[in-house]
N, C-alpha and C positions, 0 to 999 in steps of 0.2 A: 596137521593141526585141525580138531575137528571144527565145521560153519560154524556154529553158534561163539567160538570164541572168537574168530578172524573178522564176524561181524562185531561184534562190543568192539574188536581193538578200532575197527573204522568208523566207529561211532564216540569215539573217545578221540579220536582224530577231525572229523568235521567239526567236532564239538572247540575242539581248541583252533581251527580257521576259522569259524564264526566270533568267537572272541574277538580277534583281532579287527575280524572285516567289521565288527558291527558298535565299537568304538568312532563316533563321530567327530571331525575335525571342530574346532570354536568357531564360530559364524565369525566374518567381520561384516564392516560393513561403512560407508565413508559418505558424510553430507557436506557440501561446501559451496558458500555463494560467494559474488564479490561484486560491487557497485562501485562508479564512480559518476561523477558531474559532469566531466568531463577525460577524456583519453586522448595520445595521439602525438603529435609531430612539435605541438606548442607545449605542451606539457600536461601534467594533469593535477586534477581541482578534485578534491573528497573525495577519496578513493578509501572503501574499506571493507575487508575481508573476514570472513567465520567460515569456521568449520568444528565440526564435533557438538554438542550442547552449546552451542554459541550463537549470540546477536550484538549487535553494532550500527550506530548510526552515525552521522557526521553533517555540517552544517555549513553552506558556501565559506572560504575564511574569506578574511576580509581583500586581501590581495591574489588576485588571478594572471597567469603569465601573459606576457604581452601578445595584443592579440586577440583576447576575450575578455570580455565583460558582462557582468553575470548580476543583475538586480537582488536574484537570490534563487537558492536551490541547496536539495537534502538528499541525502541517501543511506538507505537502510538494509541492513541482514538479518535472515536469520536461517540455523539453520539447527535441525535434532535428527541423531542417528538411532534415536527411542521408534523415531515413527513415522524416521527413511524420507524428511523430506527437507526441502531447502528453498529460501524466498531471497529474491533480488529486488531491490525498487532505488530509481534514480531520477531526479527532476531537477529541470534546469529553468530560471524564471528569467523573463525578459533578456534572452540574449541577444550579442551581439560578437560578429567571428571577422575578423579581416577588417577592421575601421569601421565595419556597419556596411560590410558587403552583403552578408548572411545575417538574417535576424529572423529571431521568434520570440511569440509571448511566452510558450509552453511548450518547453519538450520531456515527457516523460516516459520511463521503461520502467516493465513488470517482469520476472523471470518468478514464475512456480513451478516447482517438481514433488514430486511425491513418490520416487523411489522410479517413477519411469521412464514417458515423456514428455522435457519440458516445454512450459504452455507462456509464451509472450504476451502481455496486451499493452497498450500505453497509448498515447496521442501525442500530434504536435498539431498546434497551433499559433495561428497570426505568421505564417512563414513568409517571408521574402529574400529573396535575392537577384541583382540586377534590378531591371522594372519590373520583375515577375511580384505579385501577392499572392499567397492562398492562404483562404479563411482555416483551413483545414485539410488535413489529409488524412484520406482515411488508406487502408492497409496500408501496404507494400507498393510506392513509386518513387521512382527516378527522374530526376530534371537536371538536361543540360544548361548552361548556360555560358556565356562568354569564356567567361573566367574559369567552371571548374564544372563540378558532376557534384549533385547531391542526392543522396538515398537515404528515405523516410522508412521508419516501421521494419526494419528487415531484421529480424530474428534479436539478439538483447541489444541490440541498436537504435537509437531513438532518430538520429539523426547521424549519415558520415558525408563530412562533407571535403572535398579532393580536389587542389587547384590545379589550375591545367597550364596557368602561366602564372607568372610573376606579380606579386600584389603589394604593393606595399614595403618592397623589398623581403617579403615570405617569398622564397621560390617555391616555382610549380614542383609537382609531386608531393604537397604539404597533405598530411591530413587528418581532419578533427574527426571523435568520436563523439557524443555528446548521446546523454542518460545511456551509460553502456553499462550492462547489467551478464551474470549468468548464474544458473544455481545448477547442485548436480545433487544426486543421492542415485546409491548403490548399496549391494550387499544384502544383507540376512538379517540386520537388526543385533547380531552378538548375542544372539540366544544359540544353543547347541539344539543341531536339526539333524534327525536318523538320516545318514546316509542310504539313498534312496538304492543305490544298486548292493548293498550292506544285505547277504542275509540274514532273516530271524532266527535268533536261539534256539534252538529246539528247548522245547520243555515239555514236563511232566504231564500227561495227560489227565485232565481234570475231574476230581471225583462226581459223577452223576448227581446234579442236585435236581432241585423241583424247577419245573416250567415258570421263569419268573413272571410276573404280572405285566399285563399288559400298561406300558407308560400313557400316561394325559398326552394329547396332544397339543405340543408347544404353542402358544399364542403368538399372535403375526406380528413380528416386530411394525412401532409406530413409524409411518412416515415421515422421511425426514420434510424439516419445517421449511418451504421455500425464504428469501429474505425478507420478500415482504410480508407473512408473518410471522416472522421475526423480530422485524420493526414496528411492530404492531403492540409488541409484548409490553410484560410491565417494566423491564429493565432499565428501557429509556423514558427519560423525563423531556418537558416542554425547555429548551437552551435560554427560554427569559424568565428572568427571577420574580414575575410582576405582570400587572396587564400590560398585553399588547396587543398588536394585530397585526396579522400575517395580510402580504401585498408581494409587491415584485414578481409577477406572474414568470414559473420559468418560462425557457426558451424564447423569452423576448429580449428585441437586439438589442444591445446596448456601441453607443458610437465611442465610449469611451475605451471599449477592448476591442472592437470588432468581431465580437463574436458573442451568439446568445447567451440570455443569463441563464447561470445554471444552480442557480439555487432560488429561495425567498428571500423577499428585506422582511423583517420583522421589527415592526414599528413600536416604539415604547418611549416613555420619558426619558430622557439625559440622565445617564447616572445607573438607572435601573441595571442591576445585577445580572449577568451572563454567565450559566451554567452550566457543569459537561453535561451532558446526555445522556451519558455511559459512564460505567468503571473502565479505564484504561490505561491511556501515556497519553503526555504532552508532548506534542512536537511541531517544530517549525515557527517558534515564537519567535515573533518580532513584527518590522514595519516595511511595507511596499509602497511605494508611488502610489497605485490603483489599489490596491487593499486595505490600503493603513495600517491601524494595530490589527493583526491576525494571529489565527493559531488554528492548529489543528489536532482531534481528538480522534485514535486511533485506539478502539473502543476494543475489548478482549474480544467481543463477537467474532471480529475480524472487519468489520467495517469502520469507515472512516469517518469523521464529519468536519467540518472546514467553515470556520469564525470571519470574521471582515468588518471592518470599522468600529473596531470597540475604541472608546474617548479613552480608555487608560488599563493597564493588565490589571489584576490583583497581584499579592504578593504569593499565591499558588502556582501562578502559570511560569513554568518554568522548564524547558526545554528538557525532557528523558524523564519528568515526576510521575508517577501514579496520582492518579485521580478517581472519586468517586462520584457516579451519578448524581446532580444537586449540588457538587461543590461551585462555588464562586471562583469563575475564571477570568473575570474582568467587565466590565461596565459598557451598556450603552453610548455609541456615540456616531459621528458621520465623518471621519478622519479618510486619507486618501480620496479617493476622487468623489468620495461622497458627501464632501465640505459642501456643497449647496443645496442640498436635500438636509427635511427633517433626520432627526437621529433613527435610529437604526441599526439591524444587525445583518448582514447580509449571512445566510446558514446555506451550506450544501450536504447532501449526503451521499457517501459514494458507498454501496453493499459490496461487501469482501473486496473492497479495497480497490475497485474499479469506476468505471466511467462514473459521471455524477447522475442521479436521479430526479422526478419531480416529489421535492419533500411534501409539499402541500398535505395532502393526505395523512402522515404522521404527526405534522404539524398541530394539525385539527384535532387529532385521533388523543393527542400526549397533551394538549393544550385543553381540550375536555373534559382529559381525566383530573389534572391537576384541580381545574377548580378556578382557572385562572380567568377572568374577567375583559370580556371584548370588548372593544369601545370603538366607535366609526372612527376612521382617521380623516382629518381634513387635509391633510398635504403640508397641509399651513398651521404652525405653531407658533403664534404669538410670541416673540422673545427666548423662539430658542434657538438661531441662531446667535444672537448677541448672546444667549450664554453659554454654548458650545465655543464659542471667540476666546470669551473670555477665562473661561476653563483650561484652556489648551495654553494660553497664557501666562498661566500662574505655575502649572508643571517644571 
């Protein structure tokens, strides 16, 4: 058979191996988080799970198994296999584990991924067990103590805490998990990807065109924005509907939590309107001991903000609602432990949904733009505790 044909036939032959090899499989690809309030040996409190284009959140219910007692606390998911990633978050308010063996004001867990490695962050705070107190812990520690072993901060764990003897008639070996969090993402996103060890087709070699023109060179993409300005931007507005005046310097102690304040009060009359600051969701509406009427406003940006002592909600705030920047979320007042103080809104802001910050600064910045009118605060308000009394009275 002469070359020239025995080559075509083996060029009509790789030609149909390439076919085959260069057909790429469907990408998959799998996101999924899952939160709870609590986990573990006593049972468990809000627990809820997503996967695929899905979010979920849940809200302490009213009854927790014997054994824990829970002021209040939430947990939320989310998670999209568009763009490989997956969020965890679990908080637990003023507990209490083993009759008030174990107790905290704040235990919280963070799990985010984004198709790689997941990244923890959260806090516990006001911890005690035994005669042990600690205002705070920071990372990853472990403390003995008579009765049991507890470990803070360790990976989507907020708090595990492990009796080592008998308490209350719980036997030893018991063990709670409390803000237990995890998220995952994997895969290729579901788009079809050339298989990379796939040979290319051969093809027809290209008819000789002209030397194309030399291309512009591309412009430098813009630096991404840090959060603080961010929060500088026009998105967010001043959270009071009215003049007032920002006070409650952060990071000072307060004896009522044991631990510094982590936001401003924001002084204003009784009554005066309380705004989101963002487009967002509403979440975590209701009342605390030490907060009173709160809420929190988890802003599309991805950061947080967090309300305290409002005298009454609006008829907007409402647990899972969309909200726009400037809506009315509820009203000036000094409710939870803020009953002897003028009225007031005590504001935090936490950037992408982390620790809290000194809002001051934004405060001033949103409170300027508005247009909104200072006024010196005296401390002292003629008559408005007797009508904060009285207000709360008539509800």
């Amino acid at each position: 058979m002469p070359v020239r044909y025995l080559i075509a036939l083996l060029g009509v032959a790789i030609a149909a191996g390439v076919a085959v090899a260069s057909a790429p499989a469907q990408g998959s690809a799998k996101a999924t988080a899952t939160a709870a309030v609590i986990t573990g040996d006593l049972g468990r409190v809000a627990r809820v799970r997503s996967s695929g284009e899905d979010s979920a959140s849940s809200s302490v219910p009213a009854d927790t198994p014997d054994g824990i007692v829970l002021g209040d606390g939430f947990v939320s998911v989310s998670t999209s296999v568009s763009t490989l990633s997956a969020e965890a978050q679990a908080e637990a308010d003023d507990l209490e584990l083993f009759g008030g063996l174990v107790t905290a004001s704040i235990v919280s867990r963070k799990a985010v991924t984004t198709g790689g490695k997941v990244k923890y962050s959260g806090t516990v705070r006001g911890l005690t067990f035994g005669d042990e107190e600690i205002d705070e812990v920071k990372g990853t520690k472990t403390y003995q103590f008579l009765e049991g072993r507890i470990t803070a901060n360790k990976g989507g764990a907020g708090l595990i805490v492990e009796l080592t003897t008998e308490v209350d008639g719980i036997p030893a070996g018991t063990k709670v998990v409390v803000a237990d969090v995890s998220a995952s993402a994997s895969g290729s996103g579901g788009s079809s990807t050339p298989d990379p060890d796939a040979t290319a087709t051969p093809t027809a070699s290209p008819t000789p065109t002209a030397t194309p023109k030399a291309t512009a060179t591309p412009k430098p993409s813009k630096p991404k924005r840090t959060w603080r300005q961010r929060l500088m931007g026009t998105a967010f507005v001043f959270p009071v509907g009215g003049p007032a005046d920002i006070g409650g310097p952060f990071g000072a102690p307060r004896a009522s939590t044991g631990r510094p304040h982590e936001g401003n009060d924001i002084f204003a009359d009784f009554g005066t309107p309380v705004v989101a600051v963002a487009d967002g969701e509403l979440a975590n509406v209701g009342t605390l001991p030490i907060s009173g009427n709160r809420l929190w406003v988890y802003a599309d940006s991805g950061d947080q903000f967090f309300y305290a002592h409002l005298s009454a909600f609006s008829a907007n705030a409402v647990n899972g609602r969309r909200v726009e920047a400037g809506e009315v979320l509820g009203y000036v007042g000094n409710t939870g432990d803020a009953e002897p103080t003028p009225p007031h809104v005590h504001f935090e802001i936490h950037p992408n949904g982390g620790d809290a910050v000194d809002p001051n600064a934004f405060l001033v910045a949103w409170q300027k733009r508005a247009g909104a009118t200072s006024r010196p605060d005296t401390a002292e308000r003629p008559g408005a505790l007797v009508e904060v009394r009285d207000f709360i009275e008539e509800q």
